[in-house]
C-alpha positions as CSV (number, residue, x, y, z in Angstrom):
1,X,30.2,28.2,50.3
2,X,33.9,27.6,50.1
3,X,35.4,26.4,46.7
4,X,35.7,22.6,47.6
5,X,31.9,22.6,48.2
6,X,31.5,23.6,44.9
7,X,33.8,21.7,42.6
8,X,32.2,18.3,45.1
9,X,28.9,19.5,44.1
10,X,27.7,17.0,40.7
11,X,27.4,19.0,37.5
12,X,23.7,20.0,36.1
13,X,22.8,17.4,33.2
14,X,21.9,20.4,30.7
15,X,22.9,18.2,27.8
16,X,20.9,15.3,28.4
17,X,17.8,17.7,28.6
18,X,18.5,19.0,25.8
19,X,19.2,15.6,23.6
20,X,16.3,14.6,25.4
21,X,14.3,17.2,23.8
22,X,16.0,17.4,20.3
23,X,15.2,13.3,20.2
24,X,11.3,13.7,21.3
25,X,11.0,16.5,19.3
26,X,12.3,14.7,16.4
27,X,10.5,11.4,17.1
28,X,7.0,13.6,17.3
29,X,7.8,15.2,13.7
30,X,8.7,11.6,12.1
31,X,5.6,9.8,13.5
32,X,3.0,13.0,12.1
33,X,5.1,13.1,9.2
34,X,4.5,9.0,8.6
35,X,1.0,9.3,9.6
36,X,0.2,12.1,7.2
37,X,1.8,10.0,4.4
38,X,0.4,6.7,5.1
39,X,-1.3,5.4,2.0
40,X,-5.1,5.6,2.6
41,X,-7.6,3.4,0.3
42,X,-9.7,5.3,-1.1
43,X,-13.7,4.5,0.8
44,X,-15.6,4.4,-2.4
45,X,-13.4,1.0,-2.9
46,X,-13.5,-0.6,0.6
47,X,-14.9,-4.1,0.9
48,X,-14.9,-7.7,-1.0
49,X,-15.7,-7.3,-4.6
50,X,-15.7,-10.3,-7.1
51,X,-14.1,-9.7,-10.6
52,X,-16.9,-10.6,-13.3
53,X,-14.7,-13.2,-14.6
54,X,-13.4,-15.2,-12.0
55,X,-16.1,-17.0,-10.0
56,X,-14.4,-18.3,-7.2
57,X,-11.7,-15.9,-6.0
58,X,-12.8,-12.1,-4.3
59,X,-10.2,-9.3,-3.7
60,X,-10.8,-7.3,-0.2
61,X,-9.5,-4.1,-0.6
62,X,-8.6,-2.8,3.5
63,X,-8.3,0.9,4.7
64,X,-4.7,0.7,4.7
65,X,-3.7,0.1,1.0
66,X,-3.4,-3.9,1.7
67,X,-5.5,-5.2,-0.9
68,X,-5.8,-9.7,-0.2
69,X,-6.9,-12.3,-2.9
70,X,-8.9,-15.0,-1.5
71,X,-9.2,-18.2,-3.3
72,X,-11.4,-20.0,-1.6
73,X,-10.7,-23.6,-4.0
74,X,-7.0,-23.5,-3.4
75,X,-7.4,-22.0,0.3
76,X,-4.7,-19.5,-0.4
77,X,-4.6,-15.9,-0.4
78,X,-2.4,-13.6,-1.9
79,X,-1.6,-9.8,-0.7
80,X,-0.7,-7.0,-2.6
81,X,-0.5,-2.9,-2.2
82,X,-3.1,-1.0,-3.9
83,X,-4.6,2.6,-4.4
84,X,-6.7,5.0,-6.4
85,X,-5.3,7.8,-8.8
86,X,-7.6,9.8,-10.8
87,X,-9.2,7.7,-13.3
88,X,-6.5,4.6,-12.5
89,X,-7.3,1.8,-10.4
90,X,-3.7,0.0,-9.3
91,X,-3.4,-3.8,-7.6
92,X,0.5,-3.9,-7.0
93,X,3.2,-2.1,-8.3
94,X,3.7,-0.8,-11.9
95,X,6.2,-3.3,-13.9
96,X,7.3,-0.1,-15.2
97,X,8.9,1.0,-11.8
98,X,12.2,-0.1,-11.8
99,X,12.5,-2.5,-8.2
100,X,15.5,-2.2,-6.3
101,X,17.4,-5.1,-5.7
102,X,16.9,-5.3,-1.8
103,X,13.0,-5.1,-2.6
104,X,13.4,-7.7,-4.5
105,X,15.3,-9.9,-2.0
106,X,13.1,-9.2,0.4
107,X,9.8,-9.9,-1.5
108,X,11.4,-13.4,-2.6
109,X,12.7,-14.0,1.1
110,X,9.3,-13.0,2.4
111,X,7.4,-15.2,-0.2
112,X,9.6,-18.3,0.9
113,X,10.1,-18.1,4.2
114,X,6.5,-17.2,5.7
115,X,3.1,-18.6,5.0
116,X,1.8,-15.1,3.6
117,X,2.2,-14.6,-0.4
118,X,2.9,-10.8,-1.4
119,X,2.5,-10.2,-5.0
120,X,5.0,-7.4,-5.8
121,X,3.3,-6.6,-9.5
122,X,0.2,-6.5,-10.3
123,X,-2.6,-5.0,-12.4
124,X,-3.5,-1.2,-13.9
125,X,-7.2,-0.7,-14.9
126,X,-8.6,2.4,-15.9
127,X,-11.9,3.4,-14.3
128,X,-15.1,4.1,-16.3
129,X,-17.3,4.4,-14.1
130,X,-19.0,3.7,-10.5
131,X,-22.3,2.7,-10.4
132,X,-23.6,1.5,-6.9
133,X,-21.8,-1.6,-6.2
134,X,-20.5,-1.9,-10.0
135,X,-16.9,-0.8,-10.7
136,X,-16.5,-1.1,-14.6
137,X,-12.7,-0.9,-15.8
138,X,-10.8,-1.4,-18.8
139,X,-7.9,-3.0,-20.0
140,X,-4.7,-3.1,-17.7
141,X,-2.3,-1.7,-19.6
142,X,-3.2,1.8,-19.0
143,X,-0.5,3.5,-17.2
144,X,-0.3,7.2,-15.8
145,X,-2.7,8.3,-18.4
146,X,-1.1,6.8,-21.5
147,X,-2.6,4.2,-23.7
148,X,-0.1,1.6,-24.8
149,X,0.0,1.4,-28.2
150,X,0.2,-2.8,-27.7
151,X,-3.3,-2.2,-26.2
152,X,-6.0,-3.7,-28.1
153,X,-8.1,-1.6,-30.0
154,X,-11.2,-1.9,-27.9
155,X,-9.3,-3.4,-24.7
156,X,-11.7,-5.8,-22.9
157,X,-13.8,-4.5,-20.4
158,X,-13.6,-5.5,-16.1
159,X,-16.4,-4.9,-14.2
160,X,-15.5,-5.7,-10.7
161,X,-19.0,-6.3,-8.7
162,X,-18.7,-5.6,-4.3
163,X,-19.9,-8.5,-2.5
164,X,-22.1,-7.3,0.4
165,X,-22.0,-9.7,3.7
């Protein structure tokens, strides 16, 4: 080989190998690290239940944390995050959580610009107890273990009954 064959010859792409790599490697952590983190309902809860006093709407609480209120007299449904904590049962997000203000731009663009309703706040219940296809709860305004001391004394009770289809 003389020395014009050589500098003629293309050079090796080591550096797109290597940013190849770097970005698959990268893309492989963030996608385990999203599906490790993805919020999970908790089974126990999965299904249609019927709050004990409302008689026409039922909530269906999905695998994936989307929880949907189905009013069957308007013929709307709402949406809404929710998950299990302990002894809390949570439709929505805490009022106490500060919302940023992009959220809430995009909760308000969302709610009047598409045909889907997402309720950004909702309810906290604490559980009592779990009794076949009974959930009884208490008041809502138990957060994070505290009682609020605006709570009424003996808080109304919830019981939340799973509609079987």
């Amino acid at each position: 080989m003389t020395e014009a064959s050589v500098a003629d010859a293309p050079p090796r792409p080591r550096r797109k190998r290597w940013f190849l790599v770097i970005l698959v490697t990268a893309m492989l952590v963030l996608s385990t690290a999203a599906w490790w983190n993805w919020p999970r309902g908790d089974a126990r809860f999965l299904g249609r239940w019927r709050l004990s006093d409302d008689a026409d709407g039922m909530w269906h609480l999905k695998a994936n944390g989307v929880a949907a209120y189905e009013d069957p007299l308007s013929g709307t449904t709402m949406r809404t995050s929710w998950h299990v904590e302990g002894d809390r049962f949570q439709l929505g997000r805490s009022m106490l959580i500060p919302q940023s203000p992009f959220r809430q731009w995009f909760v308000e663009f969302w709610n009047t610009h598409t045909p889907w309703f997402w309720a950004e706040y909702g309810a906290v219940y604490k559980i009592l107890k779990l009794e076949g296809d009974d959930l009884h709860c208490e008041d809502g305004t138990y957060e994070g273990g505290e009682q609020f001391a605006d709570r009424i004394a003996a808080g109304p009770l919830y019981i939340f009954k799973r509609q079987r289809e």
